[in-house]
C-alpha positions as CSV (number, residue, x, y, z in Angstrom):
1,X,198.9,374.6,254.9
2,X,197.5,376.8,252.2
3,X,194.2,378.8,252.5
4,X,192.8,376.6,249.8
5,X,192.1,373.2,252.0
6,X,190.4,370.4,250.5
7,X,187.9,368.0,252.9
8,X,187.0,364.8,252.3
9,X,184.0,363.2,253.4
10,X,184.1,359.8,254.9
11,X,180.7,359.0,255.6
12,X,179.7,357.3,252.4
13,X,177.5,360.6,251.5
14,X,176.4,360.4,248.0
15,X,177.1,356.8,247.8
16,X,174.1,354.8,245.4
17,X,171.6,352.7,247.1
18,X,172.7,349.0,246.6
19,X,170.2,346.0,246.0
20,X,169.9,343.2,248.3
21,X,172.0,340.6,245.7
22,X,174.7,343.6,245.9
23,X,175.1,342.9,250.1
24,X,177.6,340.4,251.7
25,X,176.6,339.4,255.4
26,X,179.9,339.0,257.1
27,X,180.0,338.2,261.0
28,X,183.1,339.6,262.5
29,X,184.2,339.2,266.2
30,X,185.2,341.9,268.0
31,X,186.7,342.8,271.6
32,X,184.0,343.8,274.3
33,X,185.7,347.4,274.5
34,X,185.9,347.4,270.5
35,X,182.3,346.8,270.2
36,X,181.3,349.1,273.0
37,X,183.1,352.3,270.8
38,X,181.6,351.0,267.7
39,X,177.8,350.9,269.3
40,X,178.3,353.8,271.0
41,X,179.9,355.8,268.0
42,X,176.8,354.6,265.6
43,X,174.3,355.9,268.5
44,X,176.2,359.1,269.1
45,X,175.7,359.6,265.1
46,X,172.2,358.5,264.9
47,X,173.2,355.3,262.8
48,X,173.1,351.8,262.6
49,X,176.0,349.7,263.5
50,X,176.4,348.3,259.9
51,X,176.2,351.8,258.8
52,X,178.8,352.5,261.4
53,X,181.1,349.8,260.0
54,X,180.6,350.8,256.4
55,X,182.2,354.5,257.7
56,X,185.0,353.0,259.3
57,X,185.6,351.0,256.3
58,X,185.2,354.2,253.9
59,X,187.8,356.0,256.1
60,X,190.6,353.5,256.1
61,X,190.2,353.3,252.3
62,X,190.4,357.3,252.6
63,X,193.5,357.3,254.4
64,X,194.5,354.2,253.0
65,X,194.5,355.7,249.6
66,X,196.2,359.3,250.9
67,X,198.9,357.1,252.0
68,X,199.8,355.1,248.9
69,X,199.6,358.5,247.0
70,X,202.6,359.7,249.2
71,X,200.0,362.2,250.8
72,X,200.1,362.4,255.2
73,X,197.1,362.7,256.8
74,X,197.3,365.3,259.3
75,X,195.5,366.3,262.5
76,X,194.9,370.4,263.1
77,X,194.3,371.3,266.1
78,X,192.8,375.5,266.8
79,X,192.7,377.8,264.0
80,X,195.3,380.6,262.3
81,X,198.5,381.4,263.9
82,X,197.4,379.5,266.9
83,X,197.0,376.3,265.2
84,X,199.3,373.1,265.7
85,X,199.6,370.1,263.5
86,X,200.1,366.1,263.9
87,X,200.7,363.5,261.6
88,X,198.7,360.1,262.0
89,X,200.9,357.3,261.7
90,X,199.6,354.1,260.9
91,X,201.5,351.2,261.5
């Protein structure tokens, strides 16, 4: 990896305030342990759960759209000389 590193955010930051007629209620079902992450993630960020979901969304489209570019998303763990690297695989 070169010293120049790009980061991406995935939270939505800088995203525009949308109007009410601009929102689409969905109702999803999920698994009890599914839910569980996704209330506990959102608390754990100071969130709501739909603001939750709307992260998770904007990070799949992230990697989704690294992926179609031919790009690998990577995982870096430690720093320097020391550091190791793993590839996400989505399947």
């Amino acid at each position: 990896m070169s010293n120049t590193q790009e980061q991406v955010r995935a939270d939505g930051a800088g995203a525009t305030a949308v109007s009410n007629r601009d929102v689409v209620r969905l109702s999803v079902n999920l698994a009890n342990d599914v839910a569980g992450a996704l209330k506990t993630l959102s608390t754990s960020q100071g969130v709501s759960v739909t603001e939750g979901v709307r992260r998770a969304i904007a990070l799949w489209k992230l990697v989704s759209d690294e992926l179609s570019k031919g790009n690998k998303i990577m995982v870096v763990e430690g720093e320097g000389d020391n550091a190791k690297f793993r590839e996400l695989i989505l399947l």
